[in-house]
C-alpha positions in Angstrom: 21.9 28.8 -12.6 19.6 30.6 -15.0 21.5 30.3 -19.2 22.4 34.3 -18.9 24.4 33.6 -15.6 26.2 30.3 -17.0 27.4 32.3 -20.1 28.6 34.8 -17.8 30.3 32.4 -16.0 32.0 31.0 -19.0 33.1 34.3 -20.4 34.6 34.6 -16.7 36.3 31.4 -17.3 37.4 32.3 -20.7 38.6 35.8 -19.7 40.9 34.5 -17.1 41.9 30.5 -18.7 45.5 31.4 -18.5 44.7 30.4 -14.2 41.0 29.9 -13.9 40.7 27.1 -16.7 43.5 24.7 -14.4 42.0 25.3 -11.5 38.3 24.7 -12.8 39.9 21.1 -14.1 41.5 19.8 -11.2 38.2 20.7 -9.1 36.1 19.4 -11.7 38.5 15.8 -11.8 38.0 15.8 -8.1 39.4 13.0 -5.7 42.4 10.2 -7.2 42.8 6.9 -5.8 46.5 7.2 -4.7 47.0 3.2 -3.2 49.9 1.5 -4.5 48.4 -1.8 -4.4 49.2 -4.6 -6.0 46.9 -7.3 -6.9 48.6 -10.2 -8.4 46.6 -13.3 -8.1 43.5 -11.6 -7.9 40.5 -12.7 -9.7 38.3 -9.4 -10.6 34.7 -8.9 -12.4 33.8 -5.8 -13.5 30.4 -5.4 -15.1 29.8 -3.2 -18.0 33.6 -3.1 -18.6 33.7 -1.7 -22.4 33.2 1.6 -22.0 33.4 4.4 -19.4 34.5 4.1 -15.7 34.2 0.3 -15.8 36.9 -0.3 -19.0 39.2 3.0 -17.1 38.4 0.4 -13.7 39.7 -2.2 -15.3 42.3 -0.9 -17.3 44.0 0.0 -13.9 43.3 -3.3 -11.9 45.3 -5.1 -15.2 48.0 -2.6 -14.5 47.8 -3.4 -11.2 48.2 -7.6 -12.0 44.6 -8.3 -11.2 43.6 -11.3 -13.7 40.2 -9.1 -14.8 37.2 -10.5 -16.0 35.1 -8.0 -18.1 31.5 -9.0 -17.7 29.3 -7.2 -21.1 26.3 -7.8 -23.1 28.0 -7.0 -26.2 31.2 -9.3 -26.5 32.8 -7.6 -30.1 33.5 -4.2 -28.1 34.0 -6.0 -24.6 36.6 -8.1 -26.7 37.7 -4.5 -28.4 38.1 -3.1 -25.1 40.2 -6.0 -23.3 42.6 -6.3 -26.2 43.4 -2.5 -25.9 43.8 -2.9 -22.7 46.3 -6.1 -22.6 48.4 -4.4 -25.2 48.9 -1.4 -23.1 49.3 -3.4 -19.7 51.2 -6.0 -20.5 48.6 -8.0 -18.5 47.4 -11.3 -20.7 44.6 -11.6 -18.2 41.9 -9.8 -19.0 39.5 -12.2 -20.3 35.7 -11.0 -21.3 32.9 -13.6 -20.7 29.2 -12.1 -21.5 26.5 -11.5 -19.3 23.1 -9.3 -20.1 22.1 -7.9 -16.9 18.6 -7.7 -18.7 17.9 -11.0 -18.5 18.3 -13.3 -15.6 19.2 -16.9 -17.8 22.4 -14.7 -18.6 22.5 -13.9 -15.1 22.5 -17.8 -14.2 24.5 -18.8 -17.1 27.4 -16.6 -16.5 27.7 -17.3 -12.8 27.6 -20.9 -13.4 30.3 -20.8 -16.0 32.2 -18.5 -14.1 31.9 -20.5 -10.8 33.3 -23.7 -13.2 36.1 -22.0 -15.0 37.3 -19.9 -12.0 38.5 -21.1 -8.4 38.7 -17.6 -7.0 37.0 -14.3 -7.0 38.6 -11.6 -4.6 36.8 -8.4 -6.0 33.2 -7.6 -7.4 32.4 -4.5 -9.0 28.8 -3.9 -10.1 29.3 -1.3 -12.2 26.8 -1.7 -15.3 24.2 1.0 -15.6 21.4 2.4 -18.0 20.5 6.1 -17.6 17.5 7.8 -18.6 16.0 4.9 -20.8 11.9 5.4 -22.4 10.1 3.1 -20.2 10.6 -0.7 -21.5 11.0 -4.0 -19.9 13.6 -6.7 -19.8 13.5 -10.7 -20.4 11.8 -11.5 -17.0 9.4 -8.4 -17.4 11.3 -5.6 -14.7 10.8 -1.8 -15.5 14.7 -1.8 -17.4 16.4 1.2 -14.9 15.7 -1.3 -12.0 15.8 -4.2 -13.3 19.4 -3.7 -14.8 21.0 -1.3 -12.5 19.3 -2.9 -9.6 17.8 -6.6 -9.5 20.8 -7.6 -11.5 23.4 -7.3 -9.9 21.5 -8.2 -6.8 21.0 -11.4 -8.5 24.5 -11.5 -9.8 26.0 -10.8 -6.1 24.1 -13.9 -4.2 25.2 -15.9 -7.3 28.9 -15.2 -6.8 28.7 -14.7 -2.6 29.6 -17.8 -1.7 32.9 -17.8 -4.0 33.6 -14.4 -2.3 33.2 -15.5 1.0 35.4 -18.1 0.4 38.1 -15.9 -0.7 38.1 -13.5 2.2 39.2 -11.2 1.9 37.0 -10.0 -0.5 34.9 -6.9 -2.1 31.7 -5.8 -3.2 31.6 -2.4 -5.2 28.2 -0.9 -6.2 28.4 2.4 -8.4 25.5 4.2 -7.3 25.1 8.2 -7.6 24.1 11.2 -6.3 20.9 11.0 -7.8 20.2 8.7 -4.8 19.0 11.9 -3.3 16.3 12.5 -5.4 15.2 8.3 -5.2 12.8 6.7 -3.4 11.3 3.5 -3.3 7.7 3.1 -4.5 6.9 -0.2 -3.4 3.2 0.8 -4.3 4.4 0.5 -7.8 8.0 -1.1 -8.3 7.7 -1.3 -11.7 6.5 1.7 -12.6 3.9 0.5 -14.7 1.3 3.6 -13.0 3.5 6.4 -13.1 6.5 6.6 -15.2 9.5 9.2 -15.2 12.5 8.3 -17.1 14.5 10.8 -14.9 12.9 9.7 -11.5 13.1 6.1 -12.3 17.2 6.1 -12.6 17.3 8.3 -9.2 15.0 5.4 -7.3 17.2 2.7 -9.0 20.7 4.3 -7.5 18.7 4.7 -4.4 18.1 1.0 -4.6 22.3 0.3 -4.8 22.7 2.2 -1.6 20.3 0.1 -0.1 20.6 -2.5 -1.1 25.0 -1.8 -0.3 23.5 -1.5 3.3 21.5 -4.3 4.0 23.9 -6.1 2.1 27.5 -5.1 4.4 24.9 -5.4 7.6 24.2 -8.7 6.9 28.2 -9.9 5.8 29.2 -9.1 9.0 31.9 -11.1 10.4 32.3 -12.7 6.9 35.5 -10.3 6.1 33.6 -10.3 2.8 32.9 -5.7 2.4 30.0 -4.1 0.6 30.5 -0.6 -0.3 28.5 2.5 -2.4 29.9 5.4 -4.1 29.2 8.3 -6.5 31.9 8.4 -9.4 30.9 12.3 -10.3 29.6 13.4 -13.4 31.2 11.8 -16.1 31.3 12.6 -19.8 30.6 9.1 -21.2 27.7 7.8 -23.5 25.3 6.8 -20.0 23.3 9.4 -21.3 22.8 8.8 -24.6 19.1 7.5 -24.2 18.5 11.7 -23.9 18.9 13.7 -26.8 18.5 16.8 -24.2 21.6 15.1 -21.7 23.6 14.4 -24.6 24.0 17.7 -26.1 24.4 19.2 -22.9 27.1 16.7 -21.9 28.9 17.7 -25.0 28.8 21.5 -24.7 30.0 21.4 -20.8 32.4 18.6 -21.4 35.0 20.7 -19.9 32.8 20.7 -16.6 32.8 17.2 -16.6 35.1 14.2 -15.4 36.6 12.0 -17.7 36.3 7.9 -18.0 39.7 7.7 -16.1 39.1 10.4 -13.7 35.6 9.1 -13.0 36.9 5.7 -12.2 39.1 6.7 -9.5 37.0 6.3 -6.8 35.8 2.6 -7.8 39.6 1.6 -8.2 39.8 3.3 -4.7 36.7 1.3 -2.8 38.2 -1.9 -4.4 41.6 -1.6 -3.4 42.4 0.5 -0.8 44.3 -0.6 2.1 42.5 1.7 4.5 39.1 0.3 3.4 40.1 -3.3 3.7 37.5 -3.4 6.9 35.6 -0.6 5.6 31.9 -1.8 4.8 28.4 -0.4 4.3 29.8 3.0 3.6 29.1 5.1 0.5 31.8 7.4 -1.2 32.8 10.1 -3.2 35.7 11.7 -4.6 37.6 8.5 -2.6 36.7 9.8 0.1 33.1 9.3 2.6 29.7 11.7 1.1 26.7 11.9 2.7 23.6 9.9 1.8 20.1 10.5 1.8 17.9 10.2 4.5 16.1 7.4 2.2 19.5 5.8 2.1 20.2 5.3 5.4 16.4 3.8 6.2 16.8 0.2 7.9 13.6 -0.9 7.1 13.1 -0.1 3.7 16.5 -1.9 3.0 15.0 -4.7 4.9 11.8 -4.5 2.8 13.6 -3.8 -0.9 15.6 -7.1 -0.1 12.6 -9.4 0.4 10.9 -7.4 -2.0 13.8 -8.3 -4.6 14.1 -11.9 -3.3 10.5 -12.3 -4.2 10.8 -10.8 -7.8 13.9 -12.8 -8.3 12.6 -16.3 -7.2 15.6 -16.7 -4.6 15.7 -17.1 -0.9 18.9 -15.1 0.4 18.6 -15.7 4.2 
């Protein structure tokens, strides 16, 4: 929409808020999670659990009974966000343990104290993400979109697997996007090192989570262990605050946008819905199915981004 036929729209909007300005908000909150479930005795991560969707993820899963392990590079506001949210739920068991997806010794380290303090892990949700970052590296030298939002939590998933599996029935979330569509996955230069778009670079890495969700469920089957993708809408949250552009625009259409809690719905809904329990390799939207990209549904490069990944990470995942 050109800026003369969005004020247009708006003065609409205004003009008629008194039924228009409901309407536009339960549209714009989209789909809700409506499962019942509850998971008492559950052992939950969440990555990137202190702010946005992940804290509104697992603020519900507490409610739910879930013992909830909020996985963050910065402890004081992970530790901020889990005391809010046991005071509120009642639930004692929301414990924060840190883990910077930026650097694969935290990677190891947490899954290896994790794997010792915990016997059980029913439900993984990968939902840490950096949007829109000026091109930098992290620890082990990985172009940061990819390397966080991406090789990661690849890294984090074959580390926990095995618990998983041993749990089964169990879950793998990945909190991709619909910038998927506008990914692709330039082998020629992973890294980005040639040709750098801030913009580009988070739509290859979300196209990377639906692969990688693919290859992923294709190769757990028969394990009762599910991998699913999804979308959580456009969210006013501070993703964007790499972009001074995104960020003032997120703030003026902030009514156009989902909240934290509204945003969240549909990884509470891939991670606990009964209907899903056998559901796997799927990607999702408004808790319901959305189409993917052509990209995203290519066998082969799924094949290749795992070896690909395997290779950067220094692990053989068979």
């Amino acid at each position: 929409l050109s800026v003369a036929k969005m004020i247009g729209f708006l003065y609409f909007v205004i003009g008629r808020r008194d039924w228009c300005l409901p309407s536009c908000r339960r549209y714009v909150a989209g789909g809700r999670c409506k499962s019942t479930a509850r998971l008492e005795g559950k052992v939950v991560i969440i990555t990137g659990a202190n702010t946005g969707i992940g804290k509104e993820t697992a603020r519900d899963l507490a409610r739910r009974g879930a013992r909830v392990i909020i996985a963050c590079r910065d402890t004081a506001k992970a530790e901020a966000a889990a005391s809010e949210i046991r005071a509120e739920t009642g639930n004692q068991e929301v414990i924060v343990k840190k883990l910077d997806l930026a650097d694969t010794k935290s990677i190891r380290e947490f899954a290896e104290r994790f794997l010792a303090e915990e016997k059980e892990l029913h439900i993984l949700i990968n939902n840490a993400g950096v949007m829109l970052c000026p091109y930098s590296k992290t620890a082990d030298g990985f172009e940061m979109q990819l390397g966080v939002n991406h090789l990661g939590h690849f890294l984090l998933t074959f580390l926990l697997l095995e618990r998983l599996k041993q749990c089964a029935p169990a879950r793998i979330v990945n909190v991709s996007s619909l910038a998927h569509h506008g990914g692709w996955i330039r082998f020629h230069d992973l890294q980005g090192e040639k040709c750098y778009n801030r913009g580009l670079a988070y739509c290859h890495s979300k196209l990377a989570n639906v692969l990688f969700t693919r290859e992923l469920a294709r190769r757990l089957q028969g394990t009762k262990v599910t991998a699913n993708a999804l979308h959580p809408g456009s969210v006013y949250s501070d993703l964007v605050r790499h972009s001074f552009v995104m960020t003032w625009l997120w703030k003026i259409f902030s009514f156009f946008l989902k909240t934290p809690c509204e945003g969240a719905q549909t990884s509470i809904y891939c991670a606990v819905a009964e209907e899903l329990e056998s559901v796997t390799g799927q990607y999702f939207s408004d808790c319901q199915p959305a189409y993917v990209s052509p990209r995203g549904r290519d066998d082969e490069t799924a094949k290749k981004l795992w070896s690909v990944s395997c290779e950067l990470l220094g692990i053989q995942w068979d």
